[in-house]
PQR file with spaces between the fields and no chain letter, atoms N, CA, C, O and H, PARSE charges and radii, in Angstrom:
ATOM       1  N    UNK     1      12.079  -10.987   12.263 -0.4000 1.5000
ATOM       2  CA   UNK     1      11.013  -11.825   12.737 -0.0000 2.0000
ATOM       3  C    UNK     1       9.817  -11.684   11.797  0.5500 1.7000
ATOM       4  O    UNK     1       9.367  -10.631   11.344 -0.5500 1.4000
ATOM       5  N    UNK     2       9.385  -12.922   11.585 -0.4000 1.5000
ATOM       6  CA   UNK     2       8.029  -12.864   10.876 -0.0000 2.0000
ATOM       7  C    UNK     2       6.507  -13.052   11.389  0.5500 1.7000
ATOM       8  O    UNK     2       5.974  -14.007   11.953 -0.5500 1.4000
ATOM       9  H    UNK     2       9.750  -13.776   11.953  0.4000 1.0000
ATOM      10  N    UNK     3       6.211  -12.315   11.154 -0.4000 1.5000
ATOM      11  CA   UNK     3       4.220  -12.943   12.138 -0.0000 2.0000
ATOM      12  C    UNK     3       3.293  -12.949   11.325  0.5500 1.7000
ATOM      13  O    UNK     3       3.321  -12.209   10.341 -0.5500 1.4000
ATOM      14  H    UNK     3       6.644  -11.539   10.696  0.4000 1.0000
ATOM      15  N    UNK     4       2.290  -13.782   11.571 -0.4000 1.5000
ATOM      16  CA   UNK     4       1.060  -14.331   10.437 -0.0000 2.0000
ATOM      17  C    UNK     4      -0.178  -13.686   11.515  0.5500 1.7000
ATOM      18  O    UNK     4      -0.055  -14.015   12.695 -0.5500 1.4000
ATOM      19  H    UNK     4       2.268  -14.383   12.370  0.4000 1.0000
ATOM      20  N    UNK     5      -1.226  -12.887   11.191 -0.4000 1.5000
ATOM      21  CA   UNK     5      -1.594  -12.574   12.339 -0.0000 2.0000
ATOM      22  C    UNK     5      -3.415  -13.043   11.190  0.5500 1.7000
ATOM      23  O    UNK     5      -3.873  -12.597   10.137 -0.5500 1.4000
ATOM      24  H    UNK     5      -1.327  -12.619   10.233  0.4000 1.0000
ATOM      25  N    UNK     6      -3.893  -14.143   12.213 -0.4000 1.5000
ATOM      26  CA   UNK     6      -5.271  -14.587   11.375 -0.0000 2.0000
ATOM      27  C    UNK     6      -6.279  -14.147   12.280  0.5500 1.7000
ATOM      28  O    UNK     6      -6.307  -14.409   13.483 -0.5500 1.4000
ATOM      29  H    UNK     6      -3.522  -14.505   13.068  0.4000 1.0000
ATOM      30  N    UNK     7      -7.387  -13.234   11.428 -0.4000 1.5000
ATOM      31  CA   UNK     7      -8.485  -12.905   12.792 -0.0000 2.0000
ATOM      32  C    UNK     7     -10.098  -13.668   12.045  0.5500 1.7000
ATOM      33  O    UNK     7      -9.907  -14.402   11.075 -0.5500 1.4000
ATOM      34  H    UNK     7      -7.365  -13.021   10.452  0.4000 1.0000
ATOM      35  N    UNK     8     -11.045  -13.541   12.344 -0.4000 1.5000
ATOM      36  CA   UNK     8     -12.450  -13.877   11.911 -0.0000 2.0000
ATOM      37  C    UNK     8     -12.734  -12.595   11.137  0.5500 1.7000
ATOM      38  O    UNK     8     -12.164  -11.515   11.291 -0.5500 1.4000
ATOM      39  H    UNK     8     -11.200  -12.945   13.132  0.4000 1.0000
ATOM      40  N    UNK     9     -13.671  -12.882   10.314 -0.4000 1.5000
ATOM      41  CA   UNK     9     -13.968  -11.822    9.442 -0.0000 2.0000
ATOM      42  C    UNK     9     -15.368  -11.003   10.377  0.5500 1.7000
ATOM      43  O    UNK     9     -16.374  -11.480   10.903 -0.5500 1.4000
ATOM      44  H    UNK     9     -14.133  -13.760   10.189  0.4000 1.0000
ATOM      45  N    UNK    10     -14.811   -9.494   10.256 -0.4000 1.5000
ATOM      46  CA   UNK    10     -16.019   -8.334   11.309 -0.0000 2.0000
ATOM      47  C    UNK    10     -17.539   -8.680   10.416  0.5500 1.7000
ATOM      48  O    UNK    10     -18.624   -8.720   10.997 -0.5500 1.4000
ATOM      49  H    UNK    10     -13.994   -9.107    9.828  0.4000 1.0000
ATOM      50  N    UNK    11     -17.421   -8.851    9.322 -0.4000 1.5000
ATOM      51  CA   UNK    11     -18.392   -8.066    7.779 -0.0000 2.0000
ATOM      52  C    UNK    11     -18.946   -6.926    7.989  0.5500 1.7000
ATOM      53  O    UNK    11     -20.119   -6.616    7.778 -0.5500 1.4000
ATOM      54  H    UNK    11     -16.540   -8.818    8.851  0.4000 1.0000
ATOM      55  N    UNK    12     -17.786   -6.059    8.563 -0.4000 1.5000
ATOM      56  CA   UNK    12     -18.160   -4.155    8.702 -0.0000 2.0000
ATOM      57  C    UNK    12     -17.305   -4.290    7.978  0.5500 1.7000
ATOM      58  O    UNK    12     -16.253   -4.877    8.234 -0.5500 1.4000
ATOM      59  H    UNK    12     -16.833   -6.311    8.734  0.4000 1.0000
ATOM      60  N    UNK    13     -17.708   -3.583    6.567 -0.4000 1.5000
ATOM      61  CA   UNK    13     -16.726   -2.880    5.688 -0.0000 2.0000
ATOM      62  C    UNK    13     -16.484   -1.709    5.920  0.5500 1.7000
ATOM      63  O    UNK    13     -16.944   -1.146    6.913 -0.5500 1.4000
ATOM      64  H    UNK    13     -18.562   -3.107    6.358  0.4000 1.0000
ATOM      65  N    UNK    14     -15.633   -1.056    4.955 -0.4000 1.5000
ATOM      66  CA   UNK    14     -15.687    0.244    4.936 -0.0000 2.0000
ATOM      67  C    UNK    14     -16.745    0.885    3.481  0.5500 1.7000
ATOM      68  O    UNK    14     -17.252    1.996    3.634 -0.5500 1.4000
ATOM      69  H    UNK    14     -15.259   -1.514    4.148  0.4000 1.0000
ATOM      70  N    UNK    15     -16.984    0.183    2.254 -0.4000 1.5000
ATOM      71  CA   UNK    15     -17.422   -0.142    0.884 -0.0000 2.0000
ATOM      72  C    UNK    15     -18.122   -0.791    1.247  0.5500 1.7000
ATOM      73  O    UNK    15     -17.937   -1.647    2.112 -0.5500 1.4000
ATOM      74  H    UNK    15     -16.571   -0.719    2.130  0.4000 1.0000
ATOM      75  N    UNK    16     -19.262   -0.512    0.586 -0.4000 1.5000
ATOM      76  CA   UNK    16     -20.182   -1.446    0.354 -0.0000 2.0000
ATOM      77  C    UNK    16     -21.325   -1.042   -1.046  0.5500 1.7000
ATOM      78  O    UNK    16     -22.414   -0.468   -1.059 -0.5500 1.4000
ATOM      79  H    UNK    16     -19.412    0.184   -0.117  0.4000 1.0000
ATOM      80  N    UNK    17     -20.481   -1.642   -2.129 -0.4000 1.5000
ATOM      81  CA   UNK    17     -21.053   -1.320   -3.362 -0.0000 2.0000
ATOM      82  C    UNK    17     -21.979   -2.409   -3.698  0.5500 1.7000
ATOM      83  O    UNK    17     -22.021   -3.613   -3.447 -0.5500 1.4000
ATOM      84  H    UNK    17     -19.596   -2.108   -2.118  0.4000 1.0000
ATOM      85  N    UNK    18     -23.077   -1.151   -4.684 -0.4000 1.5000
ATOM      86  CA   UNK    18     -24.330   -2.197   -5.000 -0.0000 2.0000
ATOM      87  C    UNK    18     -23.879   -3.619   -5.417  0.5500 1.7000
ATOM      88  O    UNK    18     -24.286   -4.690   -4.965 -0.5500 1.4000
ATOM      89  H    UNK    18     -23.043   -0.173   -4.887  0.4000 1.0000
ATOM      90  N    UNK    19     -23.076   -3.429   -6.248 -0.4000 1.5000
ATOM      91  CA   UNK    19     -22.613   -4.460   -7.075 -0.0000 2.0000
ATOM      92  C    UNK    19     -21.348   -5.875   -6.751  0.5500 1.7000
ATOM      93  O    UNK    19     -20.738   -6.653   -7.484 -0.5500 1.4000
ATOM      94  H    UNK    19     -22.746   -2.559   -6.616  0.4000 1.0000
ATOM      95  N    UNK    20     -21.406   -5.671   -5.475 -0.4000 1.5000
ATOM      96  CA   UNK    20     -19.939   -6.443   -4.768 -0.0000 2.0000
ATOM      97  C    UNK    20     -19.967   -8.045   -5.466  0.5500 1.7000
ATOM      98  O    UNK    20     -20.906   -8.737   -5.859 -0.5500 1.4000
ATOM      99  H    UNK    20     -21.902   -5.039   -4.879  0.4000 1.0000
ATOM     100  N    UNK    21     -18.592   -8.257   -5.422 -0.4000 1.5000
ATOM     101  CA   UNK    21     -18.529   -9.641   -6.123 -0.0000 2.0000
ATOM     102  C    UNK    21     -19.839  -11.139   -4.864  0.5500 1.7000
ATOM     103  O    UNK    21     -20.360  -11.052   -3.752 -0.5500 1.4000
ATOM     104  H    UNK    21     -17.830   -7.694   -5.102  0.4000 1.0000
ATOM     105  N    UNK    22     -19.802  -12.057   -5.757 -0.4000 1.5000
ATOM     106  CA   UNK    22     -20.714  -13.225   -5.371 -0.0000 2.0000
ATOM     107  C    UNK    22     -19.922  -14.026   -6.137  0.5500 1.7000
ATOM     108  O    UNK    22     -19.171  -13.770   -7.078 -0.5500 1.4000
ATOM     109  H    UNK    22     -19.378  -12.128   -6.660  0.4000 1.0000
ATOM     110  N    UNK    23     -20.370  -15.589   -5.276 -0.4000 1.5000
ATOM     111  CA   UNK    23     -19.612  -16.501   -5.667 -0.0000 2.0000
ATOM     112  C    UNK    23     -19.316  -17.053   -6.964  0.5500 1.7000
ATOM     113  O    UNK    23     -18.253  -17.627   -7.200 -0.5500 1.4000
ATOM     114  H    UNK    23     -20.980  -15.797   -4.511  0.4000 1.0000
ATOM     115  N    UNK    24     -20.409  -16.860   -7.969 -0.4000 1.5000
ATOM     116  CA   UNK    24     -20.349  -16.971   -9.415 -0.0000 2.0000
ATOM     117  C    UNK    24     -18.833  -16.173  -10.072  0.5500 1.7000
ATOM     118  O    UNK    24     -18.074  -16.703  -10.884 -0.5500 1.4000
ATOM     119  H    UNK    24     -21.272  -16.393   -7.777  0.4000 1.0000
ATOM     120  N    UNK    25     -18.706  -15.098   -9.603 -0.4000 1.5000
ATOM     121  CA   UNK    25     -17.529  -14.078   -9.937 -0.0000 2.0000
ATOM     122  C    UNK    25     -16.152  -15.129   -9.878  0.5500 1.7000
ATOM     123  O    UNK    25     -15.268  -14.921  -10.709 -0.5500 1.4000
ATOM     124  H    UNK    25     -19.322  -14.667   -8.943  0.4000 1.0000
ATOM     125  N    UNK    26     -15.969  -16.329   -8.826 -0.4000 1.5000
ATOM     126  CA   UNK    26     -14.542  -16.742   -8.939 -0.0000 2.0000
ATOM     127  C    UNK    26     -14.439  -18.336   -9.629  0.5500 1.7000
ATOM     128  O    UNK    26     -13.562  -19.187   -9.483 -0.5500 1.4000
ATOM     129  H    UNK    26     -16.687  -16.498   -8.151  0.4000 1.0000
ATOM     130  N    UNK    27     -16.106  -18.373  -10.691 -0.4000 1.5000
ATOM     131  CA   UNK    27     -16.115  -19.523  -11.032 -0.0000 2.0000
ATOM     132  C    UNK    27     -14.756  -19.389  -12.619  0.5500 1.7000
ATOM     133  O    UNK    27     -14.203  -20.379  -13.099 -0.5500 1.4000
ATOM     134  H    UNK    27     -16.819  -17.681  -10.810  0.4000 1.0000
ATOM     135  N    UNK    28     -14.497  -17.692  -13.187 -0.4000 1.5000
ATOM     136  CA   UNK    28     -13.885  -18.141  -14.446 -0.0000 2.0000
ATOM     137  C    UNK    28     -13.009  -16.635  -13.905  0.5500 1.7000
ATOM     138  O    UNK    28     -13.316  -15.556  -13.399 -0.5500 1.4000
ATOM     139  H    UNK    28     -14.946  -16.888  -12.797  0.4000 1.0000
ATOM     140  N    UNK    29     -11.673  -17.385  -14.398 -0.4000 1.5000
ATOM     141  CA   UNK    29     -10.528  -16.334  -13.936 -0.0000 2.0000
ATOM     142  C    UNK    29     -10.857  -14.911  -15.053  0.5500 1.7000
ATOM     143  O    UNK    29     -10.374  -13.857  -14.642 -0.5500 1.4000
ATOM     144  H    UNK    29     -11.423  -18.262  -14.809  0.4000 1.0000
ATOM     145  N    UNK    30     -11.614  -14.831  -16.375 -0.4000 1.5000
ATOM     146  CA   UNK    30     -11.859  -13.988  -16.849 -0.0000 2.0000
ATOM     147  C    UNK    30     -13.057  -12.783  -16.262  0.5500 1.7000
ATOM     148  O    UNK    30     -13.366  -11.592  -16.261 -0.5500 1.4000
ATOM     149  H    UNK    30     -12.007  -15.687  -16.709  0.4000 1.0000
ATOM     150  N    UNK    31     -13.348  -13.878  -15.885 -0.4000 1.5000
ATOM     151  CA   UNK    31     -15.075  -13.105  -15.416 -0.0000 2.0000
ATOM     152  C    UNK    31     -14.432  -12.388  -13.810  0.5500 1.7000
ATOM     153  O    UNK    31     -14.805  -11.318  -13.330 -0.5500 1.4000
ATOM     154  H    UNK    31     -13.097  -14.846  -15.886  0.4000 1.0000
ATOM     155  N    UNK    32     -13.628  -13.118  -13.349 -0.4000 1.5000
ATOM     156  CA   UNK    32     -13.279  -12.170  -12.060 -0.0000 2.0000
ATOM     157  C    UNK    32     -12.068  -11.140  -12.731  0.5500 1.7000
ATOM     158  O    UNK    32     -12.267   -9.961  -12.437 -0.5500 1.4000
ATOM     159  H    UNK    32     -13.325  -13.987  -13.739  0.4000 1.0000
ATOM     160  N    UNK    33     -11.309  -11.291  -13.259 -0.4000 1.5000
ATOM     161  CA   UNK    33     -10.826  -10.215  -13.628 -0.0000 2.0000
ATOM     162  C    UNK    33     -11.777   -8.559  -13.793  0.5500 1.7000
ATOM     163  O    UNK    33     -12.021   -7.527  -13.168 -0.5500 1.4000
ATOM     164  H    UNK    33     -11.147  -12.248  -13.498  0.4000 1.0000
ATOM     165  N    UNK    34     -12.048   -9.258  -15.126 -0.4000 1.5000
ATOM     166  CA   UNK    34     -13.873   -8.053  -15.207 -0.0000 2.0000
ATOM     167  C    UNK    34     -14.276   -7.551  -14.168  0.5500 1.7000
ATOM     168  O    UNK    34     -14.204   -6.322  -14.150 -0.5500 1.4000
ATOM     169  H    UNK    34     -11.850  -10.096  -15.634  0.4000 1.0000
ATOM     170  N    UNK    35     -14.749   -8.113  -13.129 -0.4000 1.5000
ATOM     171  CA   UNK    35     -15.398   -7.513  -11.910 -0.0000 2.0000
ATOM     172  C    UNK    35     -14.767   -6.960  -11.064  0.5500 1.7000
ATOM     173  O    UNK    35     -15.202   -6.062  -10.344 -0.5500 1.4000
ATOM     174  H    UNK    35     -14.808   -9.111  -13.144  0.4000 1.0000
ATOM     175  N    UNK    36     -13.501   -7.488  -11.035 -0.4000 1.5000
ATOM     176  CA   UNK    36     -12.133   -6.762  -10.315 -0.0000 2.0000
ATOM     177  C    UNK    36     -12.096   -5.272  -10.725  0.5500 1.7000
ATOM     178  O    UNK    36     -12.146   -4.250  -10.041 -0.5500 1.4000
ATOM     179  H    UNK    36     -13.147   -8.218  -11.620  0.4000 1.0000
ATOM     180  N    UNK    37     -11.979   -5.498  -12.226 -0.4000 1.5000
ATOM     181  CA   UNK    37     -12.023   -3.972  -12.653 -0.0000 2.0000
ATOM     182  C    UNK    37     -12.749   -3.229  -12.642  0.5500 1.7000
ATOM     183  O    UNK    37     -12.407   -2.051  -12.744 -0.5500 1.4000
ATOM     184  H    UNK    37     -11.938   -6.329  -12.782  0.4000 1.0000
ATOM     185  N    UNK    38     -14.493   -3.708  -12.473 -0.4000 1.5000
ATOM     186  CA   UNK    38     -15.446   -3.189  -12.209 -0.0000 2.0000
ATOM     187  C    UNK    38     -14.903   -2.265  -10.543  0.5500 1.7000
ATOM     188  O    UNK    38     -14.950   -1.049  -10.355 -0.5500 1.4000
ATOM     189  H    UNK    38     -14.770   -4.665  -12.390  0.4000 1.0000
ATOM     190  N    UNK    39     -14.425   -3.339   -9.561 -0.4000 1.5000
ATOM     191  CA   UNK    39     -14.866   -2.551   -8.253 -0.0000 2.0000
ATOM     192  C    UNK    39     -13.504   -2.134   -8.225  0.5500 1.7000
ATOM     193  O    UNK    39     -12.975   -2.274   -7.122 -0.5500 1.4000
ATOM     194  H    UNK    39     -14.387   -4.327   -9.714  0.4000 1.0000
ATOM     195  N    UNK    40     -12.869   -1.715   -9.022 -0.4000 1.5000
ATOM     196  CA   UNK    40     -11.192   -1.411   -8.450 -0.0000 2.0000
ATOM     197  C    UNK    40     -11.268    0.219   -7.856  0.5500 1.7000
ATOM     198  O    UNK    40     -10.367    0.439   -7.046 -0.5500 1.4000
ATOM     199  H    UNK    40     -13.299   -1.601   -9.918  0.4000 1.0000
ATOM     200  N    UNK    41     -11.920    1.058   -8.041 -0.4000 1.5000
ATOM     201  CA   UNK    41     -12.105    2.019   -7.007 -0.0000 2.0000
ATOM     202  C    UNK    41     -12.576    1.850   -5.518  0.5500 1.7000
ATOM     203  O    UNK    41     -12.709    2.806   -4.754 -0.5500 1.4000
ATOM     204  H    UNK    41     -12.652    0.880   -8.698  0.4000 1.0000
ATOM     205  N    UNK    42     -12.829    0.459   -5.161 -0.4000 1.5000
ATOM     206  CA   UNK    42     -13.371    0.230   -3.881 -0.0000 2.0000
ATOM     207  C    UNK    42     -11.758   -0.970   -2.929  0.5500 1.7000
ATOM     208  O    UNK    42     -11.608   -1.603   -1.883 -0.5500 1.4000
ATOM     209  H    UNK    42     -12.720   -0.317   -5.782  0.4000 1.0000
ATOM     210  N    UNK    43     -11.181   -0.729   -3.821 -0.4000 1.5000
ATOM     211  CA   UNK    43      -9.420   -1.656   -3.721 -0.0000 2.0000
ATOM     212  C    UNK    43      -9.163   -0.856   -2.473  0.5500 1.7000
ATOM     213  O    UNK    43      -9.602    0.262   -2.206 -0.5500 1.4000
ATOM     214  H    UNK    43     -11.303   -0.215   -4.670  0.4000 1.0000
ATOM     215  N    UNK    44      -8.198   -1.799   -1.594 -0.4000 1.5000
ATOM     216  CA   UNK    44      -7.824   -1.267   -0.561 -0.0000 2.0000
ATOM     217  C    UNK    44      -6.931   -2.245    0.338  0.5500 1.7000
ATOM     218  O    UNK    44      -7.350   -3.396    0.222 -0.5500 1.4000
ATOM     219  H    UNK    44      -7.841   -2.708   -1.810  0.4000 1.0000
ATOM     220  N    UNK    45      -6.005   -2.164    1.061 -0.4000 1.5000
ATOM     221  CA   UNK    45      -5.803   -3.161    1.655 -0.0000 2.0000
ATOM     222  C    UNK    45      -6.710   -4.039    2.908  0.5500 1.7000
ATOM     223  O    UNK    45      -7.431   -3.190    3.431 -0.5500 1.4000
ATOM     224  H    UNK    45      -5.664   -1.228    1.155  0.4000 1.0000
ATOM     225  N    UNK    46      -6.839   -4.778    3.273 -0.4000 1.5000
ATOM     226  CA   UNK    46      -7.529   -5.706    4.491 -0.0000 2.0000
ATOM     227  C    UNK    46      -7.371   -4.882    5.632  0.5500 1.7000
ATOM     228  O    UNK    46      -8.350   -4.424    6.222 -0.5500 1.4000
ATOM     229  H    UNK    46      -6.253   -5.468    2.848  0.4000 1.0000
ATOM     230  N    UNK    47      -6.707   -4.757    5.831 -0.4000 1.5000
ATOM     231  CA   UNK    47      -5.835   -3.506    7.190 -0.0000 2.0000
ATOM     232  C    UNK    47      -6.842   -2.427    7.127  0.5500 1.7000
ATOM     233  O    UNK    47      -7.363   -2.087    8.190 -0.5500 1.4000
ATOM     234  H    UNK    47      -5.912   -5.129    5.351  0.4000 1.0000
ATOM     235  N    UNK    48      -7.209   -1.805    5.965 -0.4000 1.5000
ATOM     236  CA   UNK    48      -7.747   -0.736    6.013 -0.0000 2.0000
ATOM     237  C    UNK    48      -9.682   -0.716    5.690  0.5500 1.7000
ATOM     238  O    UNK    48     -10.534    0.100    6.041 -0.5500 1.4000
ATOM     239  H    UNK    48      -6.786   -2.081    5.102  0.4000 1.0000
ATOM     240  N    UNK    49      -9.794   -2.115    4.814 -0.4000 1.5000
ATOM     241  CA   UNK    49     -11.420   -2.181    4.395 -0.0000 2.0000
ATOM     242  C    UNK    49     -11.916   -2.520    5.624  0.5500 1.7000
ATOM     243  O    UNK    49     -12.420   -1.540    6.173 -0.5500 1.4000
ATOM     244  H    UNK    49      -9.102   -2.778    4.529  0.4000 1.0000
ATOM     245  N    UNK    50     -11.976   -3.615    6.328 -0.4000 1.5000
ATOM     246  CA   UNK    50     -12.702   -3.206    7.841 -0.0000 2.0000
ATOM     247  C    UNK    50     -12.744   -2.307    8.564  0.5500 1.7000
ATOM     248  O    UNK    50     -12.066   -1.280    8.541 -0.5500 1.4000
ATOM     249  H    UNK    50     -11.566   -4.411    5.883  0.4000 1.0000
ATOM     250  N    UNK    51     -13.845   -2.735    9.536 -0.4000 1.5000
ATOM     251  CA   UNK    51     -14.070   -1.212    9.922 -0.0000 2.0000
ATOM     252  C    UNK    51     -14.777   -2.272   11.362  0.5500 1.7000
ATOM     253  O    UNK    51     -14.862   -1.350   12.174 -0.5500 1.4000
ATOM     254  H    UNK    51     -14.396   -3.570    9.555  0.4000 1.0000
ATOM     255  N    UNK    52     -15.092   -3.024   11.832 -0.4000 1.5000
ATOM     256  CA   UNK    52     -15.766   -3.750   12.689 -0.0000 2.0000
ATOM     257  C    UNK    52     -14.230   -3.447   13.740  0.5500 1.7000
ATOM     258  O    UNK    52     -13.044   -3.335   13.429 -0.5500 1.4000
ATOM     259  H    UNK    52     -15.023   -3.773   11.173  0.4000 1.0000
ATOM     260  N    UNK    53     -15.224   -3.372   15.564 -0.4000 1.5000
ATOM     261  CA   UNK    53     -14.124   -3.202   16.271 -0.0000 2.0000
ATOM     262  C    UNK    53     -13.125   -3.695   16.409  0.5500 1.7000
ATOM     263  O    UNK    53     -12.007   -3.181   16.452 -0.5500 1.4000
ATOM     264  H    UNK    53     -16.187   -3.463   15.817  0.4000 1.0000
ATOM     265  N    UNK    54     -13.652   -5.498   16.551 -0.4000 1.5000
ATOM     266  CA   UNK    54     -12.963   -6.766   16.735 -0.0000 2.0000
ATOM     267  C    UNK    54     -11.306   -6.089   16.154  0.5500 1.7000
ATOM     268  O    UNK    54     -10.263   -5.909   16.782 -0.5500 1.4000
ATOM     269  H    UNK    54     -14.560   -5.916   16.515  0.4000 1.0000
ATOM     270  N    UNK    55     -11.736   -5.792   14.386 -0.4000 1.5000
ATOM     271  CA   UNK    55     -10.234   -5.645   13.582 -0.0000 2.0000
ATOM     272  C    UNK    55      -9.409   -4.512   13.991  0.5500 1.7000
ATOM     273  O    UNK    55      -8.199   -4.391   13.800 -0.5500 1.4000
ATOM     274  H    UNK    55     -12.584   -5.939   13.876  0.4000 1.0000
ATOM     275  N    UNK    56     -10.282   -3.607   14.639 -0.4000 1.5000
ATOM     276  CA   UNK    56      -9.708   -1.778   14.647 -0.0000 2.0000
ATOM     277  C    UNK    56      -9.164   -2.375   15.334  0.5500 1.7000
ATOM     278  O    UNK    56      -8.075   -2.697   14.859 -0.5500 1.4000
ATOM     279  H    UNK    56     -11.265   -3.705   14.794  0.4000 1.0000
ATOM     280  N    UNK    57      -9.397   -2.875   16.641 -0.4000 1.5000
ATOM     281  CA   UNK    57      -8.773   -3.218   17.757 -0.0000 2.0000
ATOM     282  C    UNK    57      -7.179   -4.259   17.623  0.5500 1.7000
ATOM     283  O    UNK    57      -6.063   -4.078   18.111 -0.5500 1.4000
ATOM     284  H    UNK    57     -10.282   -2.614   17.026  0.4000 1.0000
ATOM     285  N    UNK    58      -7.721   -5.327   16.758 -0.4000 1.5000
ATOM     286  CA   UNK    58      -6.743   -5.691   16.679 -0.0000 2.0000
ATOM     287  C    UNK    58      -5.568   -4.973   15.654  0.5500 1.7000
ATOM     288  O    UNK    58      -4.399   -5.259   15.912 -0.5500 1.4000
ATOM     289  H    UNK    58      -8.628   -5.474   16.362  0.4000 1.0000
ATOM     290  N    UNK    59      -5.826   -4.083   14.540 -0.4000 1.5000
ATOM     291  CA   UNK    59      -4.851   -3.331   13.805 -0.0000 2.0000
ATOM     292  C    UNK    59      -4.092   -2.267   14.701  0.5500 1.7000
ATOM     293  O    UNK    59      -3.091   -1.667   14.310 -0.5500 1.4000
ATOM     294  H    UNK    59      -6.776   -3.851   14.331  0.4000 1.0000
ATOM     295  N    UNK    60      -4.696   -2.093   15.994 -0.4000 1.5000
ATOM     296  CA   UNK    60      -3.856   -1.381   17.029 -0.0000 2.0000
ATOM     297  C    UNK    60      -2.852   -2.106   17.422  0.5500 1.7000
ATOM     298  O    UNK    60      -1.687   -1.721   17.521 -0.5500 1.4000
ATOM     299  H    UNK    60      -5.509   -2.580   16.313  0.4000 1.0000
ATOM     300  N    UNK    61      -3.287   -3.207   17.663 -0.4000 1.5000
ATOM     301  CA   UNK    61      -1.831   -4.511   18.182 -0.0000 2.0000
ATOM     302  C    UNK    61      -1.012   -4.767   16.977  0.5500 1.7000
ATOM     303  O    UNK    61       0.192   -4.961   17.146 -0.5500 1.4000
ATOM     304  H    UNK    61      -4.233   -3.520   17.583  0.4000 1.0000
ATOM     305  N    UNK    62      -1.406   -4.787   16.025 -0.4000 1.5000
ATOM     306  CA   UNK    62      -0.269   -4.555   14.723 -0.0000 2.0000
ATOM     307  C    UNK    62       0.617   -3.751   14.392  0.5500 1.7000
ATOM     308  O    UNK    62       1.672   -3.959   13.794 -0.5500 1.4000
ATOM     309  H    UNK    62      -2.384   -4.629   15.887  0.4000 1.0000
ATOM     310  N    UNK    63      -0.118   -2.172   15.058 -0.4000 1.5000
ATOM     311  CA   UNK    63       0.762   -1.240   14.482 -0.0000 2.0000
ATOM     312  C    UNK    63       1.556   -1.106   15.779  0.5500 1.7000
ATOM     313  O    UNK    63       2.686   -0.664   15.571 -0.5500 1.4000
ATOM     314  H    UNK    63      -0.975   -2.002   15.544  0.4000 1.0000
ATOM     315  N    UNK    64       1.284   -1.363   17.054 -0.4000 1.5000
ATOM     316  CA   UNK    64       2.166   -1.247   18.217 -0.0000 2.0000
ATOM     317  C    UNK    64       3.558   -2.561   17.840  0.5500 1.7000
ATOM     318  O    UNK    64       4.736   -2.327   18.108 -0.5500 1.4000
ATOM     319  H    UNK    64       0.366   -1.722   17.224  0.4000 1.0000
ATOM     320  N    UNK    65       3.181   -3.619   17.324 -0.4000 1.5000
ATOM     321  CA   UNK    65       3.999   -4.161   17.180 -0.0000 2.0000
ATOM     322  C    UNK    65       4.780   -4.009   15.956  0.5500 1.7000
ATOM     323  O    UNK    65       5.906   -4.503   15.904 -0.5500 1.4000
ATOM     324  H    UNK    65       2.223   -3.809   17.106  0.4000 1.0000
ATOM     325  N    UNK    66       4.380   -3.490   15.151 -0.4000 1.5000
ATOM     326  CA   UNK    66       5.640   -2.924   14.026 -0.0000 2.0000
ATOM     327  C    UNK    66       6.504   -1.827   14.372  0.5500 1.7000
ATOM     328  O    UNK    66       7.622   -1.632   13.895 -0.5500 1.4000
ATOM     329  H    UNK    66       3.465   -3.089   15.193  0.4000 1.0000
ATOM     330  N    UNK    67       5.699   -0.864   15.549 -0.4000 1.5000
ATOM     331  CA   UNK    67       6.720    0.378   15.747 -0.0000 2.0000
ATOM     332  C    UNK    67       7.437   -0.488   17.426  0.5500 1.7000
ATOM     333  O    UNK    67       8.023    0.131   18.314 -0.5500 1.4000
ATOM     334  H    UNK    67       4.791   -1.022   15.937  0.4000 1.0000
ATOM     335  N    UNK    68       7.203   -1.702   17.427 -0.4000 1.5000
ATOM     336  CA   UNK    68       8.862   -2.164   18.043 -0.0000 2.0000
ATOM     337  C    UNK    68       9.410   -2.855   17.733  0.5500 1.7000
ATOM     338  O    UNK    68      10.532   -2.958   18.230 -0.5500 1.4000
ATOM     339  H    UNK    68       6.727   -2.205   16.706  0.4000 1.0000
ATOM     340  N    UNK    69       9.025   -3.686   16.816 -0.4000 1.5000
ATOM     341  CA   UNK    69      10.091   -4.487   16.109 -0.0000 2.0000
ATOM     342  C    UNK    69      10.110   -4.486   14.406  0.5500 1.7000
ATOM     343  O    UNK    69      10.480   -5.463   13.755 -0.5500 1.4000
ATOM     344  H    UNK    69       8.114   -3.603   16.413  0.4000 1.0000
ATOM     345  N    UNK    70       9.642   -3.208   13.809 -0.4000 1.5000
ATOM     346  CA   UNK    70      10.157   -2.749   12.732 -0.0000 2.0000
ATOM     347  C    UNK    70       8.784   -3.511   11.774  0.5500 1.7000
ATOM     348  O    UNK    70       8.117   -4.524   11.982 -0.5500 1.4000
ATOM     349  H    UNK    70       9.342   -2.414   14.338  0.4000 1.0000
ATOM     350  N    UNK    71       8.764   -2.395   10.578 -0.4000 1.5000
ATOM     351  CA   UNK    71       7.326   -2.657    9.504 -0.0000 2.0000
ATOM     352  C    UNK    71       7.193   -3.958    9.372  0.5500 1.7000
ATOM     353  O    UNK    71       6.103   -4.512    9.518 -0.5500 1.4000
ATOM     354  H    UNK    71       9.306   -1.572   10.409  0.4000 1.0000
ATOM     355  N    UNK    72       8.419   -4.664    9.048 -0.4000 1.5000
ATOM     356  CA   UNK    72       8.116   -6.457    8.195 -0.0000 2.0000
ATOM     357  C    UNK    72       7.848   -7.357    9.307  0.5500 1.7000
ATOM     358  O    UNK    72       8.023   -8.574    9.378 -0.5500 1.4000
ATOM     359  H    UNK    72       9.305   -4.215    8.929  0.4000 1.0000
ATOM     360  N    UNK    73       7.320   -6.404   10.296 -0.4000 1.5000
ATOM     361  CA   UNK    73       6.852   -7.715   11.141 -0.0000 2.0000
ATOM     362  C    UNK    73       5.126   -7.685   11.111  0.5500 1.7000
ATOM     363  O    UNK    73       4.483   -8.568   11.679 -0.5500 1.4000
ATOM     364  H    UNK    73       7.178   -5.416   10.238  0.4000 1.0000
């Protein structure tokens, strides 16, 4: 079984560097590369960079539902 699970964004990170990308950053695939590499110590998955309840809460219903119907769900 497959599930798409879409929530609203918390904007509680877990990171929050001086320097975080802005919209200029995804005007040239070079220039976001660069900045990518700039913040790649702040990399993480989605699952894990929030931090707002809304998501905790819901990453509880994620992980209850992978430990019953297996990780790829």
């Amino acid at each position: 079984m497959k599930m798409l699970v879409i929530t609203s964004c918390t904007g509680e990170k877990r990171y929050h560097p001086a320097n975080q990308l802005v919209q200029d950053d995804f005007s040239d695939t070079e220039r976001l590369a660069a900045r990518e590499k700039e913040l790649s110590e702040f990399a993480c998955p989605a699952g894990e960079m929030y931090t707002g309840m809304q998501h905790l809460r819901l990453m509880e219903g994620v992980r209850t539902l992978r430990e019953h119907f297996g990780a790829r769900c």
